[in-house]
KOLVO-611816 format. One record per residue (C-alpha): x, y, z; residue in three letters. Coordinates in Angstrom, 2 decimals. Layout:
BEGIN
[pt [X,Y,Z],"ala"]
...
% end
This chain:
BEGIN
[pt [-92.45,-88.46,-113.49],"unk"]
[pt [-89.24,-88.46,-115.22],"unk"]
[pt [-87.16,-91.89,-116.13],"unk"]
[pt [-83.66,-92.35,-116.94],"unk"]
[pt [-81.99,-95.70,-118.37],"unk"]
[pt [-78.52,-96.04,-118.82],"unk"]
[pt [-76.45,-99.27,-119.19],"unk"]
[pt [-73.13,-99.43,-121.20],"unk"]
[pt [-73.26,-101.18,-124.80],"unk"]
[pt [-75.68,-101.46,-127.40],"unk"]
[pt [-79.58,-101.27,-127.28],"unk"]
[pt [-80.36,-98.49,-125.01],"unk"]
[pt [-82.80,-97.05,-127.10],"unk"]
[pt [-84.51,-100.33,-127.49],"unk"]
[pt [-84.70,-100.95,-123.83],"unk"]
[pt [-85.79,-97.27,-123.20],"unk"]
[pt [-88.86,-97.72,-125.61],"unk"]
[pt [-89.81,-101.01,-123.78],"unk"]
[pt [-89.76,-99.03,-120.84],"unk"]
[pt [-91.63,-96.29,-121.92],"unk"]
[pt [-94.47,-98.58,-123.08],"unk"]
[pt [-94.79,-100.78,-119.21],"unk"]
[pt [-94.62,-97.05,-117.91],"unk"]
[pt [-97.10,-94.71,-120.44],"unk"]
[pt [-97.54,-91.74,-117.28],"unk"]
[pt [-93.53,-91.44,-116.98],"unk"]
[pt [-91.36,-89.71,-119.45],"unk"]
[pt [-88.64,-92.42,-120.16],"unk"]
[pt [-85.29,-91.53,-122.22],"unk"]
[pt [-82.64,-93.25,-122.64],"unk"]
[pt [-78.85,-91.78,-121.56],"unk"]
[pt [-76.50,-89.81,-123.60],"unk"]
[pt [-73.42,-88.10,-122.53],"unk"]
[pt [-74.15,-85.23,-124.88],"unk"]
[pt [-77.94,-84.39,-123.59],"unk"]
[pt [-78.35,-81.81,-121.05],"unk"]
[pt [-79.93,-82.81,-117.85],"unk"]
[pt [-82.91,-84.94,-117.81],"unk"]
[pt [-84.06,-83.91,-114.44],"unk"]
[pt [-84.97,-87.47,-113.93],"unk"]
[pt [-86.69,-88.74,-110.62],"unk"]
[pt [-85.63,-91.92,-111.12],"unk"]
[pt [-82.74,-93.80,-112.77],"unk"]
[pt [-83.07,-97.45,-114.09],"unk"]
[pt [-79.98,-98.97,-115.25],"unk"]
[pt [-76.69,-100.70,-114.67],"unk"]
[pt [-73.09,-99.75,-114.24],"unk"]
[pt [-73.76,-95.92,-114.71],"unk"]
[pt [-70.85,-93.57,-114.94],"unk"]
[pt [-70.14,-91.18,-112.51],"unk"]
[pt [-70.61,-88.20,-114.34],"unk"]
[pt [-74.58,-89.16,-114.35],"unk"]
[pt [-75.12,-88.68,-111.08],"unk"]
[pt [-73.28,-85.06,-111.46],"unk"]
[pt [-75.25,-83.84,-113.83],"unk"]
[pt [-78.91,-85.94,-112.54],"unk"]
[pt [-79.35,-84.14,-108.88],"unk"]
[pt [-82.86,-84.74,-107.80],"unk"]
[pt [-83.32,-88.82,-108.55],"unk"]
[pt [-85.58,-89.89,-105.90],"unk"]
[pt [-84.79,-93.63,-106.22],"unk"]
[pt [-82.12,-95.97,-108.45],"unk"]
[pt [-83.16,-99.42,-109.82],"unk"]
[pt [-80.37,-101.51,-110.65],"unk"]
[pt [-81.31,-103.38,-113.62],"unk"]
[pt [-79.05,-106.88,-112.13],"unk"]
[pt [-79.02,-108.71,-109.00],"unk"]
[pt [-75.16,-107.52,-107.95],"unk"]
[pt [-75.00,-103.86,-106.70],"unk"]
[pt [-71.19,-103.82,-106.16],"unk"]
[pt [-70.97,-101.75,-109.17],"unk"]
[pt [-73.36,-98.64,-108.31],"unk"]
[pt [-72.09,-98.93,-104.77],"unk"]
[pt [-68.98,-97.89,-106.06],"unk"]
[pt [-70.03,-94.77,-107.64],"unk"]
[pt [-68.66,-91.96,-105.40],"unk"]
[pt [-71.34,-89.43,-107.09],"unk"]
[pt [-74.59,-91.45,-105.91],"unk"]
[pt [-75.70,-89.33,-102.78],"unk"]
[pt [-75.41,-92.03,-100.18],"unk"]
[pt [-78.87,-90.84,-99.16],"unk"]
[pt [-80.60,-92.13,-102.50],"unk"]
[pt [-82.53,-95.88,-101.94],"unk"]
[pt [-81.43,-98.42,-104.40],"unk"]
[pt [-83.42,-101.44,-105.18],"unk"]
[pt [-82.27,-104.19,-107.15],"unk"]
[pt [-83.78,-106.75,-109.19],"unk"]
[pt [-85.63,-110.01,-107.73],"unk"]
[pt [-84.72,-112.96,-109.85],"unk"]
[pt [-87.00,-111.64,-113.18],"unk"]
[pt [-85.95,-115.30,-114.67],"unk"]
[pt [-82.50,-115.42,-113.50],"unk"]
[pt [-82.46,-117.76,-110.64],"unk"]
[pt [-83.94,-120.42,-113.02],"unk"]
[pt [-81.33,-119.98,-115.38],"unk"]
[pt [-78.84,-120.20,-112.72],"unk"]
[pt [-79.97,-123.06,-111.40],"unk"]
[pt [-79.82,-124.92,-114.61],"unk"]
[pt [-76.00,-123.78,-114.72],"unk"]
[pt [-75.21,-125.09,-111.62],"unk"]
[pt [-77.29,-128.20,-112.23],"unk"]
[pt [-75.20,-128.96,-115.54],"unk"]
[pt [-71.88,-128.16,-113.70],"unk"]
[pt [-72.92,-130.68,-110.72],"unk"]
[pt [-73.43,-133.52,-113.39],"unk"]
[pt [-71.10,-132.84,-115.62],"unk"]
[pt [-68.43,-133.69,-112.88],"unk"]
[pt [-70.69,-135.98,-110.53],"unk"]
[pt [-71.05,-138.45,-114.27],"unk"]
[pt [-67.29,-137.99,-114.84],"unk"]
[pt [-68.01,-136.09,-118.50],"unk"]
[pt [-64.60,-134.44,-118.62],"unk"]
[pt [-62.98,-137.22,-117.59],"unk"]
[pt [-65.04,-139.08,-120.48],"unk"]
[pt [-64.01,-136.32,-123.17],"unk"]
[pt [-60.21,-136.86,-122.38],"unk"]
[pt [-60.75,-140.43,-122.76],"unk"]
[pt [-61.95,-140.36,-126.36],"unk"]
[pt [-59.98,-137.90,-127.25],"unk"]
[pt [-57.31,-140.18,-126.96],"unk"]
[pt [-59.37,-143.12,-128.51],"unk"]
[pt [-59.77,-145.17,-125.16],"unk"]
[pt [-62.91,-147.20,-124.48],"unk"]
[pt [-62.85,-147.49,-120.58],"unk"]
[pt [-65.60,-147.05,-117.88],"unk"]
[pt [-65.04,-145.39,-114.84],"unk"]
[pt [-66.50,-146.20,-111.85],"unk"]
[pt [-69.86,-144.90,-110.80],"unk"]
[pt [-70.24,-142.66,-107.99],"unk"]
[pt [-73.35,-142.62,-105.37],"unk"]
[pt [-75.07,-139.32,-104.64],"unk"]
[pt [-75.45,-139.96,-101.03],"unk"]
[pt [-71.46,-139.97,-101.12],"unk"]
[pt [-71.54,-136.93,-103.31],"unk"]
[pt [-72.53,-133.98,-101.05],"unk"]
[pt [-72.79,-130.44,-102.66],"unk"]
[pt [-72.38,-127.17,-100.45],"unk"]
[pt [-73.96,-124.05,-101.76],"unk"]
[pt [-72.38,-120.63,-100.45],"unk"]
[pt [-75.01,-117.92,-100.21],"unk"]
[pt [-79.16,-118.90,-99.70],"unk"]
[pt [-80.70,-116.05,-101.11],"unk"]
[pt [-82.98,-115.63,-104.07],"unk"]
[pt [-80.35,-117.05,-106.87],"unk"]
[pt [-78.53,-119.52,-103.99],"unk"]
[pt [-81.72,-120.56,-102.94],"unk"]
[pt [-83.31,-121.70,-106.22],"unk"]
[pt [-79.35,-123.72,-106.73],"unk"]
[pt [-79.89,-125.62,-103.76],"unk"]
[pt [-83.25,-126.65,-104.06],"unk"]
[pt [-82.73,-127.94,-107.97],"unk"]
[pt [-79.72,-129.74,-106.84],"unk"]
[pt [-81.51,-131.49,-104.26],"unk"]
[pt [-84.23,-132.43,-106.34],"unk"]
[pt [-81.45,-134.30,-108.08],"unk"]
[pt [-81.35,-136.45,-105.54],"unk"]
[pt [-77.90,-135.00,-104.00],"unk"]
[pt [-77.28,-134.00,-100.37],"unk"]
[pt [-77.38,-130.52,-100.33],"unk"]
[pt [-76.01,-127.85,-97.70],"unk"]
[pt [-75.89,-124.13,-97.90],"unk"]
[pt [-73.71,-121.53,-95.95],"unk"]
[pt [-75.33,-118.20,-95.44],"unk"]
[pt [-74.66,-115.03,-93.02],"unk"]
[pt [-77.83,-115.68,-91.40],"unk"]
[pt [-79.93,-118.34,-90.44],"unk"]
[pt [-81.87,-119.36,-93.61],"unk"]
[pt [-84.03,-122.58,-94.23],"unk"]
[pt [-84.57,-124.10,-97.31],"unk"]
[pt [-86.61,-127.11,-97.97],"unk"]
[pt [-84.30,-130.54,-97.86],"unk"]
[pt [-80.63,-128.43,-97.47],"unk"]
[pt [-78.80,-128.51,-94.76],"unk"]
[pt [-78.12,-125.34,-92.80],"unk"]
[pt [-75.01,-123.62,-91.94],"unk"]
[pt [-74.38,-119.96,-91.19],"unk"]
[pt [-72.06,-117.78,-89.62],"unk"]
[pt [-68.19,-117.42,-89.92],"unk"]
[pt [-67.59,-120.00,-87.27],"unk"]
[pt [-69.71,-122.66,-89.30],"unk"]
[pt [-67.95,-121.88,-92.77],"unk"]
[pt [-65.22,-124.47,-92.04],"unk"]
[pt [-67.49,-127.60,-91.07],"unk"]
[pt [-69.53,-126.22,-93.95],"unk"]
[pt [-66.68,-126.71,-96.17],"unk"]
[pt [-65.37,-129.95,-94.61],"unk"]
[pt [-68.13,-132.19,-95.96],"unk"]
[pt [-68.93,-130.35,-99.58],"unk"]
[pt [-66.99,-132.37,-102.54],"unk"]
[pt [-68.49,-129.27,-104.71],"unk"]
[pt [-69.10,-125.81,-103.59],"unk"]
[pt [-71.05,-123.64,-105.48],"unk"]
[pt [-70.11,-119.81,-105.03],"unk"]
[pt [-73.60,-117.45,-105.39],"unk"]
[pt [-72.75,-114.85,-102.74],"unk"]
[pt [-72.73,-110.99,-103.39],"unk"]
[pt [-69.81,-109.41,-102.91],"unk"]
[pt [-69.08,-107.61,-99.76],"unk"]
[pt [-65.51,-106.98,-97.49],"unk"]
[pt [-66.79,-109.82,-95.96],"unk"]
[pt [-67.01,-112.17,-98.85],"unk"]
[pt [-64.30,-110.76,-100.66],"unk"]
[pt [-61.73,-113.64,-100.79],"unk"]
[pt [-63.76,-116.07,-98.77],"unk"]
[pt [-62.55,-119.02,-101.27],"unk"]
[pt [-59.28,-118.65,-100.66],"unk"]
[pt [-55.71,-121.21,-99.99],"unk"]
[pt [-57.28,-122.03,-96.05],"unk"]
[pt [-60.59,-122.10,-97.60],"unk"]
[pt [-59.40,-124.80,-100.45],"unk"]
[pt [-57.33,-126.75,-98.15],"unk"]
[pt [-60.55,-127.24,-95.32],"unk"]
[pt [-62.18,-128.75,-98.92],"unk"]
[pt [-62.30,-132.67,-99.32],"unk"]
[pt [-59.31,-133.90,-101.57],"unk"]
[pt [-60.34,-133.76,-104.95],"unk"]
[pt [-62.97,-131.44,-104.54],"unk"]
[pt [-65.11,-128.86,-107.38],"unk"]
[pt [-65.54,-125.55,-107.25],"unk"]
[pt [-67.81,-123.64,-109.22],"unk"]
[pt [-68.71,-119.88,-109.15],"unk"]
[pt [-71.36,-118.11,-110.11],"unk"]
[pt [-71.83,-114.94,-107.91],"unk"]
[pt [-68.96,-112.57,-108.43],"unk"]
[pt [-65.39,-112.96,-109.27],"unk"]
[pt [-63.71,-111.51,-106.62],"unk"]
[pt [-65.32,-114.15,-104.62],"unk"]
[pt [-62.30,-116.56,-105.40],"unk"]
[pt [-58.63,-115.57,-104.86],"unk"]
[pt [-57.56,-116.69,-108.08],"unk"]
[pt [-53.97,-116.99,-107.62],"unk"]
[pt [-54.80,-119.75,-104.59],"unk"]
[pt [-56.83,-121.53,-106.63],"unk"]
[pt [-54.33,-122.32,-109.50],"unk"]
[pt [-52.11,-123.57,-106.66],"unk"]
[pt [-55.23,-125.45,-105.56],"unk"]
[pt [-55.86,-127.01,-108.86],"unk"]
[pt [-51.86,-128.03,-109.36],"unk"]
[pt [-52.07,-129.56,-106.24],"unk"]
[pt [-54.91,-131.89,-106.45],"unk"]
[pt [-56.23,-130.22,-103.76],"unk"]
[pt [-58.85,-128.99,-105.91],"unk"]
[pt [-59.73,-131.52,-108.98],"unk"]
[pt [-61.65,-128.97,-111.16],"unk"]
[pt [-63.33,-126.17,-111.51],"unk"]
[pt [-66.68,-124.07,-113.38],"unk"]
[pt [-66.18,-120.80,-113.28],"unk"]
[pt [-68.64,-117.66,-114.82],"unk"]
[pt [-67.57,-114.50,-112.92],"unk"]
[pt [-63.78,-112.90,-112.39],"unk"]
[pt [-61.53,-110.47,-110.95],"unk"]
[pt [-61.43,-108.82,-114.04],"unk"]
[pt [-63.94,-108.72,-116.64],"unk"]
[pt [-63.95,-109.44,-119.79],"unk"]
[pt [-61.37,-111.63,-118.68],"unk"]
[pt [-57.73,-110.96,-120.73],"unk"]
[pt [-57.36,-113.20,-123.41],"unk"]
[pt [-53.74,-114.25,-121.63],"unk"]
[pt [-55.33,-114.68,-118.72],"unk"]
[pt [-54.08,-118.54,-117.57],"unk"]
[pt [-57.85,-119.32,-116.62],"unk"]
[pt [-58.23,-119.95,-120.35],"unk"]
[pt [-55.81,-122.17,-120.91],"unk"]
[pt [-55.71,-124.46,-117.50],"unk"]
[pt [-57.10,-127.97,-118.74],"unk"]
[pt [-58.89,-128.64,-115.30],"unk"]
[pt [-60.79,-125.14,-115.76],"unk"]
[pt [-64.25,-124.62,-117.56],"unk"]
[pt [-64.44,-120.42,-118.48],"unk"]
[pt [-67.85,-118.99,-119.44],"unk"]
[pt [-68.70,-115.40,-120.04],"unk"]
[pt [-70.63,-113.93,-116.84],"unk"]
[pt [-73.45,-115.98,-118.55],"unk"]
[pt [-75.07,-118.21,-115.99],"unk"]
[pt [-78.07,-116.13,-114.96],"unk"]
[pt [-78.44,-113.17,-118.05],"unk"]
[pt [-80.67,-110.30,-117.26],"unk"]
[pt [-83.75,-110.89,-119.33],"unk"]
[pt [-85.58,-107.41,-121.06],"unk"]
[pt [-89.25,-107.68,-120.61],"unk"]
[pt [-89.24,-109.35,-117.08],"unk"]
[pt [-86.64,-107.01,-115.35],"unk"]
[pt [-88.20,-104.20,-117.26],"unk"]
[pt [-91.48,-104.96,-116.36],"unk"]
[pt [-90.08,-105.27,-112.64],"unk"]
[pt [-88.58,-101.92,-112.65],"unk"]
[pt [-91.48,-100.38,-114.44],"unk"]
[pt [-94.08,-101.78,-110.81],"unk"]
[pt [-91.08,-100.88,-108.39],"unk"]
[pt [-91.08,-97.20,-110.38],"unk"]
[pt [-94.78,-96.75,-109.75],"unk"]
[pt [-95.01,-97.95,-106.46],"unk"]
[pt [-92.08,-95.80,-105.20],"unk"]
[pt [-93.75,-92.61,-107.17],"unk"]
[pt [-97.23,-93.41,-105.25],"unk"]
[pt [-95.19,-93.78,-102.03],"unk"]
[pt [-96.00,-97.56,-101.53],"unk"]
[pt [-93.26,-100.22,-99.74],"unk"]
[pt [-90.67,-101.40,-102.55],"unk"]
[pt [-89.21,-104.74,-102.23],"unk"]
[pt [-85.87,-105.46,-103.00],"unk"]
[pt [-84.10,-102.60,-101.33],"unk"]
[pt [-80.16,-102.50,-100.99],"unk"]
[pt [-78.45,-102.36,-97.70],"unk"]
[pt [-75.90,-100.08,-98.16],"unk"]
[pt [-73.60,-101.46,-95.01],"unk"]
[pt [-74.24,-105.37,-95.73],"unk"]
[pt [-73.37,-104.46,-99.63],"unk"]
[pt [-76.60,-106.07,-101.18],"unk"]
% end
């Protein structure tokens, strides 16, 4: 069998040799816009360019080397007949889960509010605040929303999650369905964004979502930018409406160095790096998906194409 990687910046070649060695029957090689066709049975790889899938016609199967699939959906080349699987945590929900964890303190112990103080050279305590008053909402229960709302529970906080579907999840409280997003909202003083994103996501934190929110409420997001209509939440955060906010993904990435995200003191910016795709377990993930596809076997992790993950 015949194994194509491509994903945009530097250490293709790298990755393609790691590949090559979890997957010794395939013939691996890595993309180049200048090689002829490949032939390839399978592609491996993340944000490809269209003019791949023009020049690869016979790929059995894709294997999107992340957990978001917005990106290869998008590809008008991709014969919409093609199966694509996606990754299954390979490390990431951990490492997500310690982002969120670190956002949920940082604001449930008052840090910024701490590092403004002695920035200004004030001694002064603020008032402690009690978990069981400090209720954290959790948009999205799959594999990465999941893993979020079960370590912030073990923290000791009340935890509730908002999915599509039903879902349970030990010790968080379930909501699901549009109708339930407002009640959902209503009670979280932080909501933490992990959904993919679908038209029906798109814009689900928005200026009605913000205002159903608790005054003085957090917002962090680590799913996908367009998640949050960024616009409403600046008029959020001038308001009071919303008292902060941790955000990882955006409308536009890398996000423009003007952008006023940077510069908005209530407003913590990181770069998509809460949950970073990790070589040798994703690889080695993709390498058992690869051979259980090419031996005709069920594959786990396959992508709806009209739910958008």
């Amino acid at each position: 069998m015949r194994v194509l990687l491509y994903f945009p910046g530097d250490g293709l070649e790298r990755w393609a040799s790691a590949l090559a060695a979890l997957l010794p029957e395939a013939e691996v090689r890595a993309w180049s816009a200048d090689a002829p066709a490949f032939q390839a049975d399978y592609i491996a790889g993340f944000r490809p360019p269209p003019e791949l899938f023009d020049r690869e016609k016979h790929v059995r199967a894709v294997f999107n080397l992340a957990a978001g699939v917005e990106t290869i959906l998008a590809v008008p080349t991709l014969d919409p007949s093609v199966p694509i699987y996606r990754l299954e945590d390979a490390g990431m929900a951990e490492q997500m889960a310690d982002y969120a964890s670190y956002a949920v303190l940082r604001w449930y112990r008052d840090f910024d509010a701490y590092s403004e103080l002695a920035a200004r050279g004030e001694w002064k305590r603020l008032k402690p605040r009690r978990k069981r008053d400090f209720t954290v909402g959790v948009l999205g229960l799959g594999e990465m929303g999941g893993a979020v709302a079960r370590r912030i529970a073990s923290l000791g906080f009340p935890v509730r999650g908002w999915s599509r579907t039903p879902r349970a999840s030990a010790g968080v409280e379930g909501f699901h369905g549009t109708a339930s997003l407002a009640p959902f909202l209503i009670g979280s003083r932080v909501v933490i964004a992990t959904l993919p994103l679908t038209a029906e996501t798109r814009g689900i934190l928005d200026r009605d979502a913000f205002a159903q929110m608790p005054q003085g409420s957090y917002v962090v997001n680590v799913g996908r930018g367009g998640l949050i209509v960024e616009r409403d939440l600046l008029d959020a955060l001038d308001s009071g409406r919303i008292a902060g906010a941790m955000l990882d993904v955006f409308e536009t990435e890398p996000l423009p160095p003007d952008h006023w995200l940077w510069r908005h003191p209530r407003v913590t910016v990181t770069p998509h790096a809460s949950a970073v795709t990790l070589r040798d377990a994703s690889l080695a993930q993709v390498a058992d998906k690869i051979r259980r596809c090419h031996r005709g076997e069920a594959v786990s992790g396959r992508v709806d194409r009209v739910r958008g993950y």
